[in-house]
N, C-alpha and C positions, 0 to 999 in steps of 0.2 A: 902146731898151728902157725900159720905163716902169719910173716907183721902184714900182708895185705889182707889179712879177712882179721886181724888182730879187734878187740874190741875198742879200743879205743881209738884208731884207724875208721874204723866201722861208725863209730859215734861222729866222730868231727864229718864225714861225708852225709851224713844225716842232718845235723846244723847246718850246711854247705847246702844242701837241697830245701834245706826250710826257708832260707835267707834267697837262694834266686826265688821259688814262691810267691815270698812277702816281697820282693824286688819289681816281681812281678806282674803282683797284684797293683800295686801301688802307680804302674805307669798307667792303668785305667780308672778311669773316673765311675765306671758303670759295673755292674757283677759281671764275671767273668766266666767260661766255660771251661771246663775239665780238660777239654779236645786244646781249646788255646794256650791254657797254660802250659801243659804237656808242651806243646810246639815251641814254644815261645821260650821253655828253659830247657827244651830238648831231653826232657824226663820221660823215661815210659808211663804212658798212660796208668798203668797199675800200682807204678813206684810215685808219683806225685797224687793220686788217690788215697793210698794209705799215711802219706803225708801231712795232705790237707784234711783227711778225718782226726788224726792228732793233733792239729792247729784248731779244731774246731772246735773239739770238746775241751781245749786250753782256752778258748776263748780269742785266739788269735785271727784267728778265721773265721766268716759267717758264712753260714750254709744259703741263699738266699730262696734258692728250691734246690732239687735234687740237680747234681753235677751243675750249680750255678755257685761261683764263691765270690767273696770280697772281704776284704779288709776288718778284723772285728774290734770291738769298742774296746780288747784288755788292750792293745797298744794305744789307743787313748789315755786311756787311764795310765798306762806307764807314761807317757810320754808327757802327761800334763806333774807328772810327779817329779820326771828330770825335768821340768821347766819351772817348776815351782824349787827349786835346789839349785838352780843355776844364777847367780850375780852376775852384774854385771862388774861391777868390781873383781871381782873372784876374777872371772874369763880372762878381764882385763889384764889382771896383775901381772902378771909371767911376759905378755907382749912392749908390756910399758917398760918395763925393765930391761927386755932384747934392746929396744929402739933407744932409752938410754944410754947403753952401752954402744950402739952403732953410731949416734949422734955426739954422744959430750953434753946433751941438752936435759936443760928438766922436762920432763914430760907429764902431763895433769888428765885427769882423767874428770868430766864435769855434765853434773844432768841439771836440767829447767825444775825449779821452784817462782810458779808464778811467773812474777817480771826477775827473776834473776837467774842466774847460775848459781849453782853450788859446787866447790871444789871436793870433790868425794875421796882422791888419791891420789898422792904425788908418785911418781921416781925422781929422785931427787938428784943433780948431777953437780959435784962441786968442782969440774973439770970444766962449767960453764961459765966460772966467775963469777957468777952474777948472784945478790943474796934474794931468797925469797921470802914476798912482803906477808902475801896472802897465802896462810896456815888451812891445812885441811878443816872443811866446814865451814870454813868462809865464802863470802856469798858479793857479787859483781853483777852493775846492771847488765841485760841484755844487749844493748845496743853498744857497749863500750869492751866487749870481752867477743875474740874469737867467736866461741862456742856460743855463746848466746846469740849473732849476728847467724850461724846453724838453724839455731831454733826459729827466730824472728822469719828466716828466708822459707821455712815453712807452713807459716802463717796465711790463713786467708788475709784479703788485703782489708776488710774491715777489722779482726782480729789485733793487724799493726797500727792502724789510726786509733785504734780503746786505746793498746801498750804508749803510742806516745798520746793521748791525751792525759793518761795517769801520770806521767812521768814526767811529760813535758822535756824530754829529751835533755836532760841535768847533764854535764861535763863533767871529767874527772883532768882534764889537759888542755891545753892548746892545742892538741891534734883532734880531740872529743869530736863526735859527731852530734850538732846539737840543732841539724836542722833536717824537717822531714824528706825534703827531696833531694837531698845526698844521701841520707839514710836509703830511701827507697835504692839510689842507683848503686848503694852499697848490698843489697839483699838481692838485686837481680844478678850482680854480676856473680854472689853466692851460686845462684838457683842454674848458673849457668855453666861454672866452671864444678862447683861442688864440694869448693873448702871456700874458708872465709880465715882473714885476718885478724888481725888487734896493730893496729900502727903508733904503740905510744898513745893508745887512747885511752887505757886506764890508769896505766902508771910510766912515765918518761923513761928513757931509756934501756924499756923494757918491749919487746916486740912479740907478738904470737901468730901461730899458723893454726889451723883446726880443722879434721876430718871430722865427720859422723860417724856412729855406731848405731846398728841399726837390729833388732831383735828376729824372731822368725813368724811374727805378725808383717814385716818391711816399716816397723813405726822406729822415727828418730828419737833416739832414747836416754845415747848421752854423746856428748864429744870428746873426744882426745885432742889434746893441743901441743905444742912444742914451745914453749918460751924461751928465749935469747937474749944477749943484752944486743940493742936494736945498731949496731956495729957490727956485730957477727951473724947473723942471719943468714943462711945461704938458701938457696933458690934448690938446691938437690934435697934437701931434708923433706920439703914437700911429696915428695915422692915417697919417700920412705914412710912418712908419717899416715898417708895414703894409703899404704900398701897393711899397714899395720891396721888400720881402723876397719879395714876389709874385711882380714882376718880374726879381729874381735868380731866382728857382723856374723862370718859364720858360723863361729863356735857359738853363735845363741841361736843359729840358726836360719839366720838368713840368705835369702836365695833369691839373687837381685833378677836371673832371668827370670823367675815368678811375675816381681816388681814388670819389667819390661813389657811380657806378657800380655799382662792387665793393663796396662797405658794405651 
């Protein structure tokens, strides 16, 4: 037997046709005909037939009437299983650590409880000089933390008048933002560029930058930050930090021309 009809040669060209299929299926919204997919993966009519009758009775494919298919509920089901296994810290870990190494910076990884942030994960850089105050699980208002100014800038605009009438916009510095309509011009320029600050507003000569991480619902779910001592800062880390908070978004699945899309 030759290694081209080999079986296991023979097997992976079979997963190969199953995967354009379901690649297939998946760019239409509505059930699908026999005759298009054929076309569309360039499978003969008889070889993508026999395929999609064993996607069928696996549950992968539904039959919607005869030679009509779509998409079937077992990839639901799997897919709500890898989404129920997937952290966000987890996803995180391995990129916070790359952008560490690329930066010299600590890097924090922080999701909304309430009015505050929570610090969920550090990578911790002692190449930054700088000592860290606030220990994983510690918790920062909103309005005076990066990632929380994230949060707030997503906010309907009654949502932010509740936040600061509970709070009443408390200071942590002389840089603190402790008044509502610098707060507001600080959340639009958020909404506008799409990272947000910390300027020594929670703790002095300590400064932050902060991207979003965003799930495969498009919902804002936690932030990644880069803290400096507020002398070392540089203007290129945004970018990188940017670039990193991207790619946590996709690994949970996020797919910002979706977002687009729909606006």
């Amino acid at each position: 037997m030759s290694d081209s009809h080999s079986p296991t040669k023979t097997s992976i060209q079979v997963i190969e046709r199953m995967m354009w299929l379901l690649d297939a299926l998946a760019t239409h919204a509505k059930p699908v005909s026999l005759k298009e997919l054929a076309q569309q993966t360039q499978l003969h009519p008889s070889t993508a037939h026999r395929i999609l009758n064993d996607m069928v009775s696996c549950r992968f494919v539904d039959r919607s009437e005869p030679g009509i298919y779509r998409l079937g509920m077992r990839l639901l089901e799997l897919g709500n299983l890898v989404k129920a296994r997937l952290s966000v810290r987890d996803t995180a870990l391995g990129p916070m650590h790359e952008l560490r190494q690329l930066t010299g910076q600590t890097i924090n990884l922080s999701v909304r409880q309430g009015d505050e942030i929570v610090y969920i994960e550090r990578a911790y850089s002692e190449r930054s000089g700088m000592q860290v105050v606030r220990s994983i699980g510690a918790r920062a208002p909103l309005h005076l933390t990066s990632v929380g100014k994230l949060f707030l800038a997503m906010d309907e605009a009654e949502n932010v008048q509740a936040y600061i009438a509970r709070t009443g916009l408390a200071g942590h510095t002389q840089n603190s933002i402790t008044h509502s309509a610098k707060l507001a011009r600080e959340l639009e320029h958020v909404r506008q560029h799409g990272y947000a600050r910390d300027n020594e507003e929670l703790e002095l000569g300590v400064r932050c930058v902060a991207a979003g991480i965003h799930d495969d619902t498009n919902q804002l779910v936690a932030g990644l930050s880069l803290s400096a001592p507020a002398d070392r800062m540089q203007n290129a880390w945004l970018a990188q930090l940017s670039e990193t908070a991207s790619r946590i978004s996709r690994l949970l699945g996020y797919q910002k021309e979706a977002e687009d899309h729909a606006q």
